[in-house]
C-alpha positions in Angstrom: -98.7 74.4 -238.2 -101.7 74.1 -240.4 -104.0 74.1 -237.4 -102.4 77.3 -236.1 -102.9 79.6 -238.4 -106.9 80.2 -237.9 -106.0 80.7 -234.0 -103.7 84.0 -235.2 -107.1 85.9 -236.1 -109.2 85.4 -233.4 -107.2 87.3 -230.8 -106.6 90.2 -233.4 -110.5 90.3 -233.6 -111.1 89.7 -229.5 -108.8 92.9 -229.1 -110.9 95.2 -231.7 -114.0 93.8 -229.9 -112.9 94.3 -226.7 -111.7 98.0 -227.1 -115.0 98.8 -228.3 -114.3 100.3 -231.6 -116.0 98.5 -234.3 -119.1 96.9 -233.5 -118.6 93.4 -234.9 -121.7 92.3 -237.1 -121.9 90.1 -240.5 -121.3 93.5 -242.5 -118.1 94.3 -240.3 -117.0 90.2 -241.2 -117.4 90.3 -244.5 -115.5 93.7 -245.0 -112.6 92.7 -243.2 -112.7 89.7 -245.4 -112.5 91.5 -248.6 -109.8 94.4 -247.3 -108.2 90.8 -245.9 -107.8 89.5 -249.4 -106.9 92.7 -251.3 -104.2 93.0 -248.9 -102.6 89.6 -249.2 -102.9 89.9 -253.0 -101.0 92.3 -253.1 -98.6 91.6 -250.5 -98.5 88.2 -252.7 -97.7 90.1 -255.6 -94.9 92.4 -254.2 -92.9 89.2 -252.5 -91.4 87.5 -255.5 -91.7 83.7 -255.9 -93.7 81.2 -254.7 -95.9 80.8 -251.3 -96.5 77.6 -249.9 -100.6 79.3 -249.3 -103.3 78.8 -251.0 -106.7 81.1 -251.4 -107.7 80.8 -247.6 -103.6 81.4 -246.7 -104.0 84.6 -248.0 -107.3 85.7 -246.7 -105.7 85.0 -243.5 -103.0 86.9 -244.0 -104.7 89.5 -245.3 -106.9 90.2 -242.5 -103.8 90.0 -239.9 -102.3 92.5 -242.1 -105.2 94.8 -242.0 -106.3 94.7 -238.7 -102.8 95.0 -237.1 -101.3 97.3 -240.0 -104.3 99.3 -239.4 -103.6 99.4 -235.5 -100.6 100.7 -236.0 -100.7 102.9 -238.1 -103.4 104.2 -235.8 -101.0 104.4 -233.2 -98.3 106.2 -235.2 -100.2 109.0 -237.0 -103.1 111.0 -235.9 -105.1 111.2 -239.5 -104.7 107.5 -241.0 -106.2 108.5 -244.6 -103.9 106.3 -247.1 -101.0 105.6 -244.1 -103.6 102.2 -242.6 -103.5 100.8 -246.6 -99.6 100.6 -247.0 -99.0 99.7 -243.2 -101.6 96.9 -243.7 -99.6 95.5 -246.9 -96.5 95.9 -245.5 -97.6 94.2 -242.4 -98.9 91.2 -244.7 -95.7 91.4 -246.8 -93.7 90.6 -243.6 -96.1 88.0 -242.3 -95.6 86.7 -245.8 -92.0 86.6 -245.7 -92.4 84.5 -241.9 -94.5 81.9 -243.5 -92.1 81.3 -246.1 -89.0 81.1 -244.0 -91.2 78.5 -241.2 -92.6 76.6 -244.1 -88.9 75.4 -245.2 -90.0 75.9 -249.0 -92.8 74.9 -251.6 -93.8 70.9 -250.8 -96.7 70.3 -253.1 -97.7 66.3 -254.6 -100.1 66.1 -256.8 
């Protein structure tokens, strides 16, 4: 399962590319990265308890959350001002909740 989660993104990000959209450059990477992380902040923050994730956990889930909150919201509503930021967290809050009912709890040794 560990191995799995990087694969999630890169079909999200072959579908933006391949629709033509965004142009896909270092800029484009590292902005997705840092919408990625607000978003999984803060879906972190709204689910109460604890995630079995680290830093790079919720980067991932972030960007998910952004790119396919921000699909569709594009989908749903014609003007997307303020709609793609609380479909992207709630997107990331679900995907959130699915980790933690797959990961069968918090199993930490240290």
């Amino acid at each position: 399962m560990r191995y799995l989660r990087p694969v999630i993104v890169l079909p999200a990000l072959m579908l933006v590319a391949a629709e033509g959209k965004i142009r896909i450059d270092l800029g484009t990477i590292v902005l997705y990265a840092l919408i990625g992380l607000v978003v999984g902040l803060v879906a972190r923050f709204l689910v109460p308890g604890r995630d079995p994730m680290g830093f790079f956990g919720t980067l991932l889930i972030g960007v998910v959350g952004a790119i396919l909150g921000g699909w569709l919201a594009g989908e749903v509503f014609p003007e997307t001002a303020g709609v793609d930021w609380l479909a992207s967290i709630l997107v990331a809050i679900v995907l959130v909740l699915l980790i933690r009912s797959f990961s069968g709890g918090v199993r930490r040794t240290y």
